[in-house]
C-alpha positions as CSV (number, residue, x, y, z in Angstrom):
1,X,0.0,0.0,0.0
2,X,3.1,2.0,0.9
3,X,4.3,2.2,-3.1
4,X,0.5,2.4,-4.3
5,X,0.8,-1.5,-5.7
6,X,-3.0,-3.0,-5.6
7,X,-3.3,-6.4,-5.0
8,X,-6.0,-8.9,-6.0
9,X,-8.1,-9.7,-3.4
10,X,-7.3,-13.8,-3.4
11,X,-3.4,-12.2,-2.3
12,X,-3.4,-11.5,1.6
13,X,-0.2,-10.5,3.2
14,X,0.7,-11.8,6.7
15,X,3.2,-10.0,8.0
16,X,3.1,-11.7,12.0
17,X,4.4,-14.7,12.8
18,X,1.7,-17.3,12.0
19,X,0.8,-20.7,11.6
20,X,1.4,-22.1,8.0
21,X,-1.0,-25.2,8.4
22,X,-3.8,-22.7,9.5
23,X,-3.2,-21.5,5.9
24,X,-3.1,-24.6,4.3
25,X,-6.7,-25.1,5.4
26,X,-8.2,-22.4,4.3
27,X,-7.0,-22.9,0.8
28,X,-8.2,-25.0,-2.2
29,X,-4.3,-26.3,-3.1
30,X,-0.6,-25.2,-2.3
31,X,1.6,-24.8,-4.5
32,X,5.5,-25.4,-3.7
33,X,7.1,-23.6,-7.0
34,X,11.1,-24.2,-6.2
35,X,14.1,-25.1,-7.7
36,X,15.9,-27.2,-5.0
37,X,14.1,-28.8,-2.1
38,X,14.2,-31.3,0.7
39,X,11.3,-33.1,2.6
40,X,9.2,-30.4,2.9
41,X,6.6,-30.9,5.8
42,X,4.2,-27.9,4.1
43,X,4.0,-30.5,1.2
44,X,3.1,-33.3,3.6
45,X,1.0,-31.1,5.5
46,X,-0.9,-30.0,2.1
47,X,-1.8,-33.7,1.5
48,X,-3.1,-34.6,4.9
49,X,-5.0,-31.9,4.8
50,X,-6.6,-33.5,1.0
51,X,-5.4,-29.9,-0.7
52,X,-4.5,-30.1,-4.2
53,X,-0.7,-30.3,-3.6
54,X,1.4,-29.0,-6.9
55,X,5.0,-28.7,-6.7
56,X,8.5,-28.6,-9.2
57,X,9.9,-32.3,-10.1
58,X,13.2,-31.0,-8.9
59,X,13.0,-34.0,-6.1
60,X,11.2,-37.3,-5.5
61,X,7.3,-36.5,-4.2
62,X,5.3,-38.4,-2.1
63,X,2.1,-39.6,-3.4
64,X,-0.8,-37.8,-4.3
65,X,1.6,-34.6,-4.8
66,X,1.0,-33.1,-8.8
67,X,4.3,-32.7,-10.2
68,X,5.5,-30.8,-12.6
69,X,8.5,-29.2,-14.8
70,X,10.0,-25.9,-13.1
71,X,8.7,-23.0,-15.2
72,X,6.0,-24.6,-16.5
73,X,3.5,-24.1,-13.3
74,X,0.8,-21.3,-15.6
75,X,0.6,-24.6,-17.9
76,X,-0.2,-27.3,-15.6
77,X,-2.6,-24.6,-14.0
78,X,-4.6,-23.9,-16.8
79,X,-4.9,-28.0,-17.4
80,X,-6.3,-28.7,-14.4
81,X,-9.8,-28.8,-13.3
82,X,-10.1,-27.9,-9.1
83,X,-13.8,-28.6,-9.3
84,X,-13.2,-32.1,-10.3
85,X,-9.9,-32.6,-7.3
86,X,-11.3,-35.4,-5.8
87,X,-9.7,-36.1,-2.2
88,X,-7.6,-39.0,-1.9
89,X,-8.1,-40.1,1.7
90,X,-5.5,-43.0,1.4
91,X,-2.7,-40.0,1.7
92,X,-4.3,-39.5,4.9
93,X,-3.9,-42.7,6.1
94,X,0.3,-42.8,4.7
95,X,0.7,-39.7,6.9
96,X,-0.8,-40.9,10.1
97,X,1.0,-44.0,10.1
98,X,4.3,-42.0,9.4
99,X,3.3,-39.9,12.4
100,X,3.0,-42.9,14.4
101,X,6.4,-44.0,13.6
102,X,7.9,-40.9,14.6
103,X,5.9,-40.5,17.6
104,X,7.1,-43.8,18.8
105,X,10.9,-43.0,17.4
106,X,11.4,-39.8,19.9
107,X,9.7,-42.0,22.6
């Protein structure tokens, strides 16, 4: 607001410290658009949470993630229909048993 930008209103700015999952649920998908990566837990959270989960091929997904080429995200976009994302509730079922592991692990 500061330099006069406008900003769609599907863009809010967060600028607090704040919890990402919170986020996660409240949107339709995530989207994790890089070019190097690790495990990321937003990705896992994404897909426990049944959100469409898009991110770069630049490393080995987990299931249920929809992958694609980096730079080629407004492609894949336009191909894909949200309204026909149907949840895949076995993702669900991968994470809590991962969890479970873990859980028992730092026991």
């Amino acid at each position: 607001e500061a330099k006069g930008l406008k900003l769609p209103q599907n863009i809010l700015i967060i600028s607090y410290p704040h919890s990402f999952y919170k986020i996660i649920e409240f949107s339709d998908a995530s989207i994790r658009n890089t070019s190097t990566d690790g495990d990321s837990i937003s990705v896992k959270e994404s897909l426990y949470l049944n959100k469409m989960t898009l991110c770069t091929n630049v490393v080995s997904r987990p299931e249920g993630v929809i992958e694609y080429a980096k730079g080629d995200l407004l492609n894949i976009l336009r191909s894909l229909n949200f309204k026909e994302f149907k949840e895949n509730k076995s993702i669900k079922k991968e994470f809590d048993a991962s969890l479970d592991k873990l859980i028992d692990l730092y026991r």
